[in-house]
Steps between C-alpha positions, in 0.01 A plus 500: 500500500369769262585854522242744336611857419258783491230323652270782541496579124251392259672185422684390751155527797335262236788250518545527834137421617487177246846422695410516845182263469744206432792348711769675339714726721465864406732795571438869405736776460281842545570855621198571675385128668174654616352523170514149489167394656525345864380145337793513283755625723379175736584264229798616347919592643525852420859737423388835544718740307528560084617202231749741363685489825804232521485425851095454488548303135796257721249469792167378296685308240713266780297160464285596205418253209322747266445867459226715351690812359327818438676862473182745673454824259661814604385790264709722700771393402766650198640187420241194445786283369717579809197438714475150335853381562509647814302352623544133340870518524491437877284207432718332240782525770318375753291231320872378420636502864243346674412208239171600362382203241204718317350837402241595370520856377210720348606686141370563177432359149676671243877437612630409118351819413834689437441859551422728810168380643500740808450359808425164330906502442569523871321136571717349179806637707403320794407140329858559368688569857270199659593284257884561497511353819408204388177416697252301423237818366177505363449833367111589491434674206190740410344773304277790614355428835066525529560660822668808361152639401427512870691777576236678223225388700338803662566685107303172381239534760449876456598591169449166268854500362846388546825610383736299342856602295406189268340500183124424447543252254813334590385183655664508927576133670383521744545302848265468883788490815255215646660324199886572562431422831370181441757388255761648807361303765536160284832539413601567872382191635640280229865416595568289205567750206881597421650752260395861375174546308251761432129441563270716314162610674228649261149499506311376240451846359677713292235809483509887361440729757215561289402165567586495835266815551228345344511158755507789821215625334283146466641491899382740666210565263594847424692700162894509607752642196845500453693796440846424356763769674823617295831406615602858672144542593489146700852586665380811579208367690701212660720753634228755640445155746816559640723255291829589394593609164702172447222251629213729283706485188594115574122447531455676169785335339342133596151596317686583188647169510146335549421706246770332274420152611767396731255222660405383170788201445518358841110532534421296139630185669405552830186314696247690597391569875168436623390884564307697221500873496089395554569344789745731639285811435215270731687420745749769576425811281138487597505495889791829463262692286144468638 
């Protein structure tokens, strides 16, 4: 039995539709079951409530071999650490109690870093609480996510730009969530690995936002710039969005870290992942844009 978490989110619907085409047995904790589709709800045991909830974590992890582990955003909130280890506290206790041999939990490269690395330093504190327990844990670990520019899609469409808190000619890892998903889905099905580990997940890129600007721009056949935003200025905007002051300056705190290379040990050694910023822009960016 595998138990996803979040599976709705940009991650975990990937893993969970290369899961349910095999013989595996799937179970899903979500909140809101119908926006599962009704194919998926047919082919999958589903615990309808929140994975920060004890009683829910006890009910979906009773029988489970593995676990995907994700902690959904909430840029409400005034306490991202808190909202970590609230949420994966539960889990540890019941991932203890009821006997479950593997998880898999989605984090961040850069843990070694040892300074603030704003909501970055949230997912470090979670690896650390997982792997207390003693579980066998494969901790997924990634830079700056391709699909973040989607939320900048309409300004791309309309305006040519996008806005980023890092600097133009610091080079960004960068990394497609087709990829983490991929590399999540094999290490669920394979029951023979033991221990704690991390698994870095990078694309073969590491690219300017410069750069980056300049592959949209091959894309979708049309000029697109990058506009580097100061610190207070990028908060400031985060925040007009509706996010918290916490989550906007966490969000501002993890660019100055990119900005200071926290990928850059982990992500010298690291094997690269089939999905180019080229490819992603094709596939993904593309089709949001036009």
């Amino acid at each position: 039995m595998i138990v996803i978490t979040a599976p709705t989110g940009r991650i975990g619907h990937q893993v969970l539709e290369s899961l349910t085409g095999g013989t595996e047995a799937i179970r899903v904790i979500a909140r809101d079951p119908d926006r599962l589709s009704a194919q998926i709800r047919d082919r999958v045991e589903v615990v309808q409530g929140s994975h920060n909830d004890p009683a829910v974590l006890t009910k979906a992890f009773t029988g489970a071999d593995a676990v995907l582990w994700l902690v959904p955003p909430n840029p409400s909130t005034d306490d991202p650490m808190e909202h970590y280890l609230g949420f994966t506290r539960p889990a540890c206790e019941a991932a203890t109690a009821q006997g479950v041999q593997r998880i898999v939990g989605v984090s961040s490269l850069g843990a070694d870093y040892g300074e603030d690395a704003g909501l970055l330093t949230p997912a470090f504190a979670m690896d650390d609480l997982i792997e207390r327990t003693g579980v066998a844990y494969r901790s997924l670990r990634m830079p700056f996510f391709m699909e973040n520019l989607l939320a900048q899609a309409e300004t791309i469409k309309h305006q040519g730009t996008f806005f980023l808190a890092n600097a133009t000619d610091r080079p960004l890892h960068l990394v497609a969530t087709q990829d983490i998903a991929t590399t999540a889905t094999r290490l669920l099905l394979d029951n023979t690995w033991t221990g704690q580990d991390s698994v870095p997940v990078l694309s073969p890129d590491a690219l300017t936002p410069t750069q980056m600007a300049r592959t949209i721009s091959e894309t979708l056949g049309k000029p697109v710039t990058f506009q580097q935003a100061g610190m207070a200025d990028y908060k400031a905007h985060m925040m007009r969005y509706g996010m918290s002051d916490a989550w906007a300056q966490g969000l501002a705190d993890m660019a100055r870290a990119q900005n200071n290379g926290i990928y850059e040990a982990e992500a010298a050694s690291a094997t690269p992942s089939p999905t180019t910023f080229l490819h992603w822009c094709h596939d993904v960016l593309a089709p949001a844009v036009r």
